[in-house]
C-alpha positions as CSV (number, residue, x, y, z in Angstrom):
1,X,12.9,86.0,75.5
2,X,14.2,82.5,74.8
3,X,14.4,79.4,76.6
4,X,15.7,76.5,75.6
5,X,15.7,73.0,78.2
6,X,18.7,71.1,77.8
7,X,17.7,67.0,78.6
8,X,21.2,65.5,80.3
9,X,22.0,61.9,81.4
10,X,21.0,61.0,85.1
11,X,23.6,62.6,87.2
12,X,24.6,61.0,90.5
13,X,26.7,61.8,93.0
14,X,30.3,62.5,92.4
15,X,30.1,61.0,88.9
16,X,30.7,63.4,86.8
17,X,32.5,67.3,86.9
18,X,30.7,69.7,86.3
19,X,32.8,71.4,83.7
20,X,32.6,68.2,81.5
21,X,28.9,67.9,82.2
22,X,28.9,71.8,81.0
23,X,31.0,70.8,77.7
24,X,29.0,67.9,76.6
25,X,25.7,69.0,76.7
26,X,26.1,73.1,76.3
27,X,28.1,72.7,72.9
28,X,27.8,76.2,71.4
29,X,26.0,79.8,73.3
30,X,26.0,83.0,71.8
31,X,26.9,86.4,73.3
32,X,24.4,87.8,75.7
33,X,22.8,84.6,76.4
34,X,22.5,83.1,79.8
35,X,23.2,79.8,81.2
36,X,20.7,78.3,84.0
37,X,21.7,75.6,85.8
38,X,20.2,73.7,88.6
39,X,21.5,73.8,91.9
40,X,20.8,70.3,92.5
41,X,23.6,69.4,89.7
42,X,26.1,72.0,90.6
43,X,25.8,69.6,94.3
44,X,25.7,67.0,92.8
45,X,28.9,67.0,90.6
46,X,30.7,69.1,93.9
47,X,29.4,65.7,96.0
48,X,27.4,67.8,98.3
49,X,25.2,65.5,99.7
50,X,24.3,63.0,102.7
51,X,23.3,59.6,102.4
52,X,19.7,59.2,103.9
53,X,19.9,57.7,107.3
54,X,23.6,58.7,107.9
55,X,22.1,62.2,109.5
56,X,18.8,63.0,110.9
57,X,17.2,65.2,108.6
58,X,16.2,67.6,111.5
59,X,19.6,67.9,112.7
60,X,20.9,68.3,109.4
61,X,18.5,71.4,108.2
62,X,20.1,73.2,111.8
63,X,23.0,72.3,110.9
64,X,23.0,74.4,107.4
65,X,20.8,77.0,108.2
66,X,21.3,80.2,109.9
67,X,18.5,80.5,112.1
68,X,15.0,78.1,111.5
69,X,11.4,77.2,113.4
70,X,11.2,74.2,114.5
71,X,8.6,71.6,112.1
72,X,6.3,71.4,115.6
73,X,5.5,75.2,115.2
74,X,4.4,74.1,111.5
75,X,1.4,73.4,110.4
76,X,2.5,70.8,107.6
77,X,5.1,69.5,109.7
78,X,8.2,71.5,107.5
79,X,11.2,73.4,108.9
80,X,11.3,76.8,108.0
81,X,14.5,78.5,107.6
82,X,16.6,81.3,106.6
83,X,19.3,79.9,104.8
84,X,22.0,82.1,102.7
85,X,19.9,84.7,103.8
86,X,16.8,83.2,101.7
87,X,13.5,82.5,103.9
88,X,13.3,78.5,102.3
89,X,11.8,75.5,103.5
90,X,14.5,72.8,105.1
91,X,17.5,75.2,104.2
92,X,16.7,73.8,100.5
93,X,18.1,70.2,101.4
94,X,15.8,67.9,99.2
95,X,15.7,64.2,98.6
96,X,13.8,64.2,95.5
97,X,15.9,63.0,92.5
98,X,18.4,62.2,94.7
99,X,18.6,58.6,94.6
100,X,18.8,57.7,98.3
101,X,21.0,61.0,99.2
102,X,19.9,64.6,100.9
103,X,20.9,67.0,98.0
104,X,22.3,70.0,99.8
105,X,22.7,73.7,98.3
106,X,26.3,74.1,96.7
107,X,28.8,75.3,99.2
108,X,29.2,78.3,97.7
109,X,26.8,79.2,95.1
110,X,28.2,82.3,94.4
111,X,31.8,80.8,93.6
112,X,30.2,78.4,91.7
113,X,28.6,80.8,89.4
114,X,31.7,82.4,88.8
115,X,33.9,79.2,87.6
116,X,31.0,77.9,85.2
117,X,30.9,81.8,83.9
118,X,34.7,82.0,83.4
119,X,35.0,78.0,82.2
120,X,32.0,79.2,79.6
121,X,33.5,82.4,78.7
122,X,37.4,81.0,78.1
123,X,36.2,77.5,76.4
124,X,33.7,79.2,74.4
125,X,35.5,82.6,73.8
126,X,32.5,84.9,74.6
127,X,32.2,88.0,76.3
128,X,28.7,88.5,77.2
129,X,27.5,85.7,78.5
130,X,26.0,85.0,82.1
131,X,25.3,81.9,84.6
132,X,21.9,81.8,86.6
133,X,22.2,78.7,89.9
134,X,18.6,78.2,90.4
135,X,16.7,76.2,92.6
136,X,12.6,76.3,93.5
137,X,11.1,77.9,96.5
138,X,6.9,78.4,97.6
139,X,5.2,82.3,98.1
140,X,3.3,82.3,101.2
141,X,-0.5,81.7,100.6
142,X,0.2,80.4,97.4
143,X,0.1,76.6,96.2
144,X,2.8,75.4,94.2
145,X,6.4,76.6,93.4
146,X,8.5,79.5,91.4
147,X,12.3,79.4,90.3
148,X,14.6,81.4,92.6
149,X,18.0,82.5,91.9
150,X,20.9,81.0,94.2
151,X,23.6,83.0,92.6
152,X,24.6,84.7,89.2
153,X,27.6,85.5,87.7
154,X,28.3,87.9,84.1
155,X,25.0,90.2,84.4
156,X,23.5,92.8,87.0
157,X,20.9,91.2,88.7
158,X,18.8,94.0,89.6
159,X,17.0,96.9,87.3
160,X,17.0,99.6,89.4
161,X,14.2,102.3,87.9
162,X,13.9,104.6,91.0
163,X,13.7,108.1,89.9
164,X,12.5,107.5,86.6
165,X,9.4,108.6,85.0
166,X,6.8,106.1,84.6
167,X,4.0,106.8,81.7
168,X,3.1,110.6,83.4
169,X,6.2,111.2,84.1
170,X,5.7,110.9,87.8
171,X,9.4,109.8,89.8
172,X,9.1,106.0,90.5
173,X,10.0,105.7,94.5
174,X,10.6,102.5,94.8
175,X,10.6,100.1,92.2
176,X,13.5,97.7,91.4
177,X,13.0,95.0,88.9
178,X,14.8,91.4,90.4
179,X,16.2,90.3,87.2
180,X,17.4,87.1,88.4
181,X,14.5,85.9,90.1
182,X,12.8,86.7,87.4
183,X,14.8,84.9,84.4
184,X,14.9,81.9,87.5
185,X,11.1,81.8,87.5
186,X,11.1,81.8,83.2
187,X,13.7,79.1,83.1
188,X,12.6,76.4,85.9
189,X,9.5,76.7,84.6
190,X,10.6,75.4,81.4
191,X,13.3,72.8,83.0
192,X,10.6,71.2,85.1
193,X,10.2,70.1,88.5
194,X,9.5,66.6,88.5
195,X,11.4,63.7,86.1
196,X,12.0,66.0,82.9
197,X,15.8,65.5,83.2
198,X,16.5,69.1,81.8
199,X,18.8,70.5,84.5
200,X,19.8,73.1,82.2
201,X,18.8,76.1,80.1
202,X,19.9,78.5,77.9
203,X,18.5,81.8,78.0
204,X,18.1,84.3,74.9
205,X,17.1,87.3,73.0
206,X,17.0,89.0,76.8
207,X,17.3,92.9,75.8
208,X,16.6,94.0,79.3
209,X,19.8,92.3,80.9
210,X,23.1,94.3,81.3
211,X,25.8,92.1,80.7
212,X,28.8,92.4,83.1
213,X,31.4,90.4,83.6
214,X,32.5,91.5,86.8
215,X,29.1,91.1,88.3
216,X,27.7,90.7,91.2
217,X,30.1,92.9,92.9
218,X,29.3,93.0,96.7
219,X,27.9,96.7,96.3
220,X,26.2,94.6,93.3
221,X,25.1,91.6,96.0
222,X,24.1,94.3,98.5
223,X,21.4,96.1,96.3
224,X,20.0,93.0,95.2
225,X,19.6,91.4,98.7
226,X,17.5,93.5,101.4
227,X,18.6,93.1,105.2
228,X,15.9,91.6,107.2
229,X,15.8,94.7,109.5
230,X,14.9,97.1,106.6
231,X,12.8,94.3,104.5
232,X,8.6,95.1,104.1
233,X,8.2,91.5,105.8
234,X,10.8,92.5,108.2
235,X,8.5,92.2,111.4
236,X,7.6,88.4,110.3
237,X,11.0,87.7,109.9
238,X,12.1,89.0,112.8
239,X,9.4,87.1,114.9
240,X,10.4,85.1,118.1
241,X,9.6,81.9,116.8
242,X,13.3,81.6,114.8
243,X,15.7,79.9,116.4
244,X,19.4,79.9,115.9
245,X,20.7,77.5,113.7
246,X,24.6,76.8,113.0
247,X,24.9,79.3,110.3
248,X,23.5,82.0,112.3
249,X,26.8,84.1,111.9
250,X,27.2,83.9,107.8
251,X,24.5,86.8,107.6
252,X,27.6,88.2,105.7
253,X,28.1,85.0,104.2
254,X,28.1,86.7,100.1
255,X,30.9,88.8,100.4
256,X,33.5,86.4,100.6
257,X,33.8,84.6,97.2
258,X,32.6,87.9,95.3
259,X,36.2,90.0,96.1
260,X,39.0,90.6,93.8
């Protein structure tokens, strides 16, 4: 596998569309190569943010999570939250980079993936080629963070190698491979964190990816995301300490811009 970090100007808030952004720094792909992209930059260009001050931060993270524990219950003092059915701290609003705004997750991450896959498949006339939205999350009892996958668009996200032999030919019971995660983890790795100013990546000679460009279908979304009430951390998730927040009732939220 291949990774290549793409250094971009400083993008700022409702400066610059995202398409363009797309066109002037992703000249040329090939087929079967993916395109990561930070979620910070799809809000960004979509003006998803809040000026700092305008909005309690508190208030805000209820306000775009579905349910959360409040920072008191925490021992650093951080909102937890389930947010687009994602367990993430502060529903993934951040202020770093963000040059005096709260940088929210994209509206709809999931339509979003599907416009930069289509605008990069029609401007660039390729067939195989996919769109990772990424963002960063932490592993409990674990220092440090890993690249998640927001959305995807133009691949199957998950490797699914139940009943198939492993090395002595016993049946495999339960092992899925999370592609997207995965090739999240490999590319923020390589973008960076901090002030590297590589927001995007392009992701190559990936063998074990099934292009698709109708992908992720909602029977596509629903084997790569695990309802809580069925999920091996299921009974920490469901724990009376979460609260409702105002997003509570999306649970279904990933159906809607993956139809048609």
């Amino acid at each position: 596998m291949n990774i290549r970090p793409i250094k971009t100007n400083i993008v700022s808030s409702d400066q610059c569309e995202l398409t363009v952004l797309l066109d002037r720094y992703v000249p040329r792909l090939s087929e079967k190569s993916i395109l990561a992209v930070t979620s910070k930059i799809v809000s960004l260009c979509e003006g998803n943010v809040i000026k700092i001050g305008k909005k309690d931060k508190n208030t805000l993270v209820q306000q775009e999570s579905q349910f959360f524990i409040p920072p008191e219950k925490n021992p650093r003092g951080i909102t937890l939250t389930i947010t687009n059915d994602l367990l993430v701290p502060t529903a993934g609003i951040d202020e770093s980079n963000g040059n005096g705004y709260y940088i929210l997750w994209p509206r709809d991450p999931y339509a979003s993936a599907k416009t930069i896959r289509e605008h990069l498949a029609h401007t660039r006339g390729l067939t195989d080629v996919g769109v990772l939205i990424t963002d960063s999350k932490t592993t409990p009892m674990r220092w440090g963070t890993t690249g998640i996958t927001l959305s995807y668009a133009g691949f199957t996200g998950i490797n699914d190698f139940i009943g198939k032999p492993d090395l002595f030919d016993r049946p495999m019971e339960v092992t899925k491979v999370n592609v997207a995660d995965g090739l999240a983890a490999a590319a923020v790795v390589c973008m960076g964190e901090s002030n590297e100013q590589t927001p995007l990546a392009v992701i190559t000679d990936i063998p074990f990816v099934t292009f698709d460009k109708n992908m992720p279908s909602t029977e596509g979304l629903k084997e790569w995301q695990i309802p809580m009430e069925i999920d091996l951390y299921g009974p920490l998730l469901q724990s009376p300490l979460w609260k409702k927040g105002k997003r509570h009732h999306l649970s279904g939220w990933r159906d809607s811009s993956t139809k048609g």
